[in-house]
C-alpha positions in Angstrom: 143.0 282.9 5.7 141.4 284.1 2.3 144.2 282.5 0.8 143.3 278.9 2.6 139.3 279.5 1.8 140.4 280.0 -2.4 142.1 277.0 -2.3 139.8 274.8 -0.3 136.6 275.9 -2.6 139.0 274.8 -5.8 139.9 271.6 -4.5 136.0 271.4 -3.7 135.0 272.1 -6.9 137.4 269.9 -8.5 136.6 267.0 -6.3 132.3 267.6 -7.3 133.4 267.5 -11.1 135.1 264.6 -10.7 132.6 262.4 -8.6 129.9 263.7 -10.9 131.9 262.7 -14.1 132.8 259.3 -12.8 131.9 257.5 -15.4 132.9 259.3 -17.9 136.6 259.6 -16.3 136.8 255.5 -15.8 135.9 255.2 -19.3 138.7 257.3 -20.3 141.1 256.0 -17.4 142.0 259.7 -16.2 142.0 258.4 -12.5 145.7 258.9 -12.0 145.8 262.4 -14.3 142.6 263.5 -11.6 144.3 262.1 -8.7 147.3 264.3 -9.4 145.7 267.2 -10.0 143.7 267.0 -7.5 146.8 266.8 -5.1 148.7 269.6 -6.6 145.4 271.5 -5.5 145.6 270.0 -2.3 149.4 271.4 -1.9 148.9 274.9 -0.9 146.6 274.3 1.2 148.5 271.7 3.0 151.3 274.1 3.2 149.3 277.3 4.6 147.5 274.5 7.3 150.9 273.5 8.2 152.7 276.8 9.0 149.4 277.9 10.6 150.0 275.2 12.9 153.3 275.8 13.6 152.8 279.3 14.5 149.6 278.0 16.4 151.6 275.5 18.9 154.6 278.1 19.4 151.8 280.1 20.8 150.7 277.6 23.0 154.0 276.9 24.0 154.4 280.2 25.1 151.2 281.1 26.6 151.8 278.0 29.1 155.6 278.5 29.7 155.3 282.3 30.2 154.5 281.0 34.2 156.8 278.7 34.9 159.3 281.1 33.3 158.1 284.1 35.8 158.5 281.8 39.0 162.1 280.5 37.5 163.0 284.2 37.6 161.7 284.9 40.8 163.5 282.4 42.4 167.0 283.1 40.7 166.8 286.6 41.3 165.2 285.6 45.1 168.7 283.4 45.6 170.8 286.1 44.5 169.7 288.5 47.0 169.9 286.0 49.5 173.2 285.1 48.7 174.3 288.3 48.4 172.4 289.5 52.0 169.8 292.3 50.1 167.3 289.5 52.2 166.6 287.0 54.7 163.9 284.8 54.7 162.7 286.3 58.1 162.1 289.9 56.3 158.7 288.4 54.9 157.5 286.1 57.9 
């Protein structure tokens, strides 16, 4: 997380030089030497965001097939004591 905050305020900063020194960069033609270092700011960041998002919708994905797992095992073990006479479906009417 403090990693993702360092990088954000650099790019941040980078991008307020730049749009403050516009004129001065155009004059020059730096847009393309700016542009790329403003994406190889961007980079970490984009890579931190993305693996935070992975681990963020495997989370999800478990949170909302831990139920539908729990009922799948229910009934699989349910059939196999059925099956195997443990139960009848008259021992819980």
């Amino acid at each position: 997380q403090r990693a993702m905050v360092e990088e954000e305020n650099k790019a941040a900063n980078l991008a307020s030089v730049v749009l403050s020194n516009m004129g001065t960069i155009k004059a020059y033609n730096l847009q393309e030497h700016f542009y790329s270092v403003f994406a190889d700011t961007l980079e970490p960041l984009a890579r931190a965001m993305k693996r935070q998002s992975v681990i963020s919708a495997f989370v999800f994905a478990c949170q909302y097939s831990f139920t539908y797992i729990l009922i799948a095992i229910t009934l699989y073990f349910g059939k196999v004591m059925m099956l195997s006479n443990e139960i009848t479906v008259f021992d819980y009417m």
